[in-house]
Biotite code that builds the C-alpha atoms (Angstrom):
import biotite.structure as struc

atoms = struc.array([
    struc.Atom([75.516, 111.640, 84.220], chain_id="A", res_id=1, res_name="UNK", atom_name="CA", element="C"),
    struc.Atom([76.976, 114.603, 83.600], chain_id="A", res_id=2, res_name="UNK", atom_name="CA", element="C"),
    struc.Atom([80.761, 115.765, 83.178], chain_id="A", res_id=3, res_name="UNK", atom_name="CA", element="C"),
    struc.Atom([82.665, 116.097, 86.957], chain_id="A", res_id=4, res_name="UNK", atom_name="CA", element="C"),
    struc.Atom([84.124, 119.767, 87.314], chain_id="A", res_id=5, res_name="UNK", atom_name="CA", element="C"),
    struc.Atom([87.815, 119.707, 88.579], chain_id="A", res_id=6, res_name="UNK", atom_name="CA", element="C"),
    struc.Atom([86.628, 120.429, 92.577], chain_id="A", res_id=7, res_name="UNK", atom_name="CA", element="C"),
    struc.Atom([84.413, 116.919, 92.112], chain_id="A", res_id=8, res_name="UNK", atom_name="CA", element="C"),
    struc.Atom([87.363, 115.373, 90.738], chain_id="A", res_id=9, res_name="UNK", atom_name="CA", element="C"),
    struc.Atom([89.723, 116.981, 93.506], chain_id="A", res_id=10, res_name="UNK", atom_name="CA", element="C"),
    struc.Atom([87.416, 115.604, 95.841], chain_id="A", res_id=11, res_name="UNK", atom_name="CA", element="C"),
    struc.Atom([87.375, 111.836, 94.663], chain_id="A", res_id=12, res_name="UNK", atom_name="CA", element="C"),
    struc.Atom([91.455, 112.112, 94.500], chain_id="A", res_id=13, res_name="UNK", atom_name="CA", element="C"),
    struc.Atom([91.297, 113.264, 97.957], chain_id="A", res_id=14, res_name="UNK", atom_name="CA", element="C"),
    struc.Atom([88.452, 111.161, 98.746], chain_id="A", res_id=15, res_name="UNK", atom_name="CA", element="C"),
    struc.Atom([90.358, 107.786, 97.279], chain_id="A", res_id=16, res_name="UNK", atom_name="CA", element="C"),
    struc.Atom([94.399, 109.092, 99.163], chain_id="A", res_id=17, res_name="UNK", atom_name="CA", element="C"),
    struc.Atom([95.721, 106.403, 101.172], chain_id="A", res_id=18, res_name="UNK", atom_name="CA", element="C"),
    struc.Atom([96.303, 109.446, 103.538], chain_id="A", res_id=19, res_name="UNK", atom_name="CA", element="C"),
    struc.Atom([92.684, 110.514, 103.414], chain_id="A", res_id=20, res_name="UNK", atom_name="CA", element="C"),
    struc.Atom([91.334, 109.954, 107.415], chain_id="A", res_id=21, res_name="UNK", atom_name="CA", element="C"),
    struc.Atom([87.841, 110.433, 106.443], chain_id="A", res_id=22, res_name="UNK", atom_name="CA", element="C"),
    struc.Atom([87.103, 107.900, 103.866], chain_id="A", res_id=23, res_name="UNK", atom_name="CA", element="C"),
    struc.Atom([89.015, 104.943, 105.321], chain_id="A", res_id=24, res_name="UNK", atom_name="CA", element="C"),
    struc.Atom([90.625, 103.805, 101.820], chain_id="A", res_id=25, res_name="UNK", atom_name="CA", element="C"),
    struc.Atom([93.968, 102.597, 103.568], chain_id="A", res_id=26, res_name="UNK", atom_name="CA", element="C"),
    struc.Atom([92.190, 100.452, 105.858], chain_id="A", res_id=27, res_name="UNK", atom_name="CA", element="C"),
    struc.Atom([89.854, 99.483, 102.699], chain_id="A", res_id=28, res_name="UNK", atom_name="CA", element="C"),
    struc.Atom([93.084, 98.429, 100.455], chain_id="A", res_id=29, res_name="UNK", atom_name="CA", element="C"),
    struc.Atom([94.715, 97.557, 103.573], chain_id="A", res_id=30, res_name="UNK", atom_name="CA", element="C"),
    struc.Atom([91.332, 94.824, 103.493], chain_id="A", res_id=31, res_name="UNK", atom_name="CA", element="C"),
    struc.Atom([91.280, 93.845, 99.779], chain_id="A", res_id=32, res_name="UNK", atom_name="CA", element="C"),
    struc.Atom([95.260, 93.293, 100.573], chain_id="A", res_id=33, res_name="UNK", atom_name="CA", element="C"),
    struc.Atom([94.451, 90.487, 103.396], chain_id="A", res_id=34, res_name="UNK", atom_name="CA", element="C"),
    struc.Atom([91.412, 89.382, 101.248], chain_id="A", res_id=35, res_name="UNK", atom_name="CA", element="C"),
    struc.Atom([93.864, 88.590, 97.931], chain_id="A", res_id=36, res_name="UNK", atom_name="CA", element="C"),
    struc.Atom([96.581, 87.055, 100.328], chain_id="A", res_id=37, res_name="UNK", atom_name="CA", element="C"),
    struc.Atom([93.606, 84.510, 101.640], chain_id="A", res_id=38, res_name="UNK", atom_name="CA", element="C"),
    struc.Atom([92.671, 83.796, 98.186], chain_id="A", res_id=39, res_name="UNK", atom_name="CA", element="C"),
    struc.Atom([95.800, 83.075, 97.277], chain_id="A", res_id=40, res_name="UNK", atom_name="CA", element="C"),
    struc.Atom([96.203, 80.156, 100.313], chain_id="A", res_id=41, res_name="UNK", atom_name="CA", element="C"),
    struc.Atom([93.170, 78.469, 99.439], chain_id="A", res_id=42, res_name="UNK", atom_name="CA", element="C"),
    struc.Atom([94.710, 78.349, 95.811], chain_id="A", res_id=43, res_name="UNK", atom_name="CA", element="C"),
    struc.Atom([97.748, 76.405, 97.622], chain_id="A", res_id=44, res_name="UNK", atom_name="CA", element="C"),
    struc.Atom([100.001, 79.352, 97.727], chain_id="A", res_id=45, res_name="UNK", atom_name="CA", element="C"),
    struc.Atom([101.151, 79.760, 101.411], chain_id="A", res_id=46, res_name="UNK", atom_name="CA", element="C"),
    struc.Atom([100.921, 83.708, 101.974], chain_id="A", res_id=47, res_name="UNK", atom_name="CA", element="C"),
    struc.Atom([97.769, 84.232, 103.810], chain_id="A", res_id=48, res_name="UNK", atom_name="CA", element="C"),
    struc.Atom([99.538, 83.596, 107.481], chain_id="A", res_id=49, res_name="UNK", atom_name="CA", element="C"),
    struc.Atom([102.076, 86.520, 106.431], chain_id="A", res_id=50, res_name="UNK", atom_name="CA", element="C"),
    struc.Atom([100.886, 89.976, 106.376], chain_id="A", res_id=51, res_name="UNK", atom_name="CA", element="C"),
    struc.Atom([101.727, 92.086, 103.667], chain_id="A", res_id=52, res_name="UNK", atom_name="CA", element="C"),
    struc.Atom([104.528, 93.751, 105.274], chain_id="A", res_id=53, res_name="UNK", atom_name="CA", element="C"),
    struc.Atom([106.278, 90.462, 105.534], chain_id="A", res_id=54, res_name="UNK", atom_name="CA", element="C"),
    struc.Atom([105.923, 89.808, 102.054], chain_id="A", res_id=55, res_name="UNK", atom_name="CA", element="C"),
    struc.Atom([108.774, 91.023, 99.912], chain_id="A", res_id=56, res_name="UNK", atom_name="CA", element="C"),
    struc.Atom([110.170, 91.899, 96.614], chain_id="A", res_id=57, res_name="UNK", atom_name="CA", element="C"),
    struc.Atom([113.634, 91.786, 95.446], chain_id="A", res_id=58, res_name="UNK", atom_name="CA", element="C"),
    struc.Atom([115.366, 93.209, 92.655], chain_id="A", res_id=59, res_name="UNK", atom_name="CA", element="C"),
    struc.Atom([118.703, 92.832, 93.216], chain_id="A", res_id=60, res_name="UNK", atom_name="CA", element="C"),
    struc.Atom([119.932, 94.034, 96.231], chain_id="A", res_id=61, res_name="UNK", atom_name="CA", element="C"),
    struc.Atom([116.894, 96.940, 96.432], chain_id="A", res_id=62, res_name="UNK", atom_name="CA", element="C"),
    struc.Atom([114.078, 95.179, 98.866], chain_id="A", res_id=63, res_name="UNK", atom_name="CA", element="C"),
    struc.Atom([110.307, 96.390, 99.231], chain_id="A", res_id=64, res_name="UNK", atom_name="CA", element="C"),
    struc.Atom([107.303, 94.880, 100.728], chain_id="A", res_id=65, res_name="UNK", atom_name="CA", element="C"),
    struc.Atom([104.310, 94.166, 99.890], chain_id="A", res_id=66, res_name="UNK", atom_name="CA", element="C"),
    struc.Atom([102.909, 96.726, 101.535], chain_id="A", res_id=67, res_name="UNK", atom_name="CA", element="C"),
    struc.Atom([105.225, 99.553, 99.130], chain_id="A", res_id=68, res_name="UNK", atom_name="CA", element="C"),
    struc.Atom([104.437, 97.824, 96.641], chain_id="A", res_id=69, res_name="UNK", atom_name="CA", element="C"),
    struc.Atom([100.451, 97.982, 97.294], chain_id="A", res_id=70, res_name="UNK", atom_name="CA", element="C"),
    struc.Atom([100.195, 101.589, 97.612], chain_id="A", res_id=71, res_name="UNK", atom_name="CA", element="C"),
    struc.Atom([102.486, 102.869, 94.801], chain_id="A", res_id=72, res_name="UNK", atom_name="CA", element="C"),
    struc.Atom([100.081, 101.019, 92.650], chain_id="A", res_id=73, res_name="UNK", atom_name="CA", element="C"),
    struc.Atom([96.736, 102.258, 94.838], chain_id="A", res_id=74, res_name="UNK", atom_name="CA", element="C"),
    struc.Atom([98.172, 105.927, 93.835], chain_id="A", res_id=75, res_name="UNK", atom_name="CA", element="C"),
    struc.Atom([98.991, 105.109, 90.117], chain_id="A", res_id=76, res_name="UNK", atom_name="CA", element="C"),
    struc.Atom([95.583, 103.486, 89.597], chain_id="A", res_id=77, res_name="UNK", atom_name="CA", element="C"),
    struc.Atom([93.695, 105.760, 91.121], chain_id="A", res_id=78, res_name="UNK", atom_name="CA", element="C"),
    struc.Atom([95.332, 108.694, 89.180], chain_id="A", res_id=79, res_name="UNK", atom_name="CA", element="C"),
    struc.Atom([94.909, 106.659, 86.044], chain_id="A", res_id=80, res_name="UNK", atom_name="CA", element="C"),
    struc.Atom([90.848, 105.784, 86.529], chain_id="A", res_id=81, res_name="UNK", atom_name="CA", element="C"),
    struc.Atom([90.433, 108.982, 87.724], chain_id="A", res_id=82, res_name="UNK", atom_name="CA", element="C"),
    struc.Atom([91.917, 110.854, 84.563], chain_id="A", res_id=83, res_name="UNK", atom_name="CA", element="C"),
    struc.Atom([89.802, 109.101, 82.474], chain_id="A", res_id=84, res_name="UNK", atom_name="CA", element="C"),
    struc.Atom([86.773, 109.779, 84.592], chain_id="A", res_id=85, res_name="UNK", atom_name="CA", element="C"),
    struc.Atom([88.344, 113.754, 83.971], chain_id="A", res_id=86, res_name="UNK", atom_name="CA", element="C"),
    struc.Atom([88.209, 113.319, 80.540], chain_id="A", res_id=87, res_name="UNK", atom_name="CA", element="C"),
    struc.Atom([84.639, 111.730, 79.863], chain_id="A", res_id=88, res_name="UNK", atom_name="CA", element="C"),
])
């Protein structure tokens, strides 16, 4: 395979934002979410009845679901695995 030029790897950043209509990827992490939350009930831990906007995280007195929580990492990883595609 040869090296991506910037407008390929434009295109899979695009391709890969939560925002992105086209390509489906909220509804695809939106999927893997519900998937992980299932998982994790038949491992005994009771989340899979919640969605992932019920879910929460607490630091303090700052609160943010699940859901924030998913897609600032969606964003970081993407930009991360798609830097090093960038650089190979």
């Amino acid at each position: 395979m040869g090296k991506l030029s910037k407008k390929d790897i434009e295109e899979m950043r695009e391709f890969c934002s939560l925002g992105c209509e086209y390509s489906g990827t909220e509804e695809v992490v939106s999927e893997i979410v519900y998937e992980t939350l299932e998982s994790m009930d038949k491992l005994g831990m009771k989340t899979a009845m919640r969605t992932a906007d019920e879910i929460g995280l607490v630091d303090g007195k700052e609160f943010a679901t699940l859901d924030d929580f998913v897609r600032i990492f969606w964003e970081k990883a993407v930009e991360k695995i798609l830097d090093i595609v960038e650089t190979q």
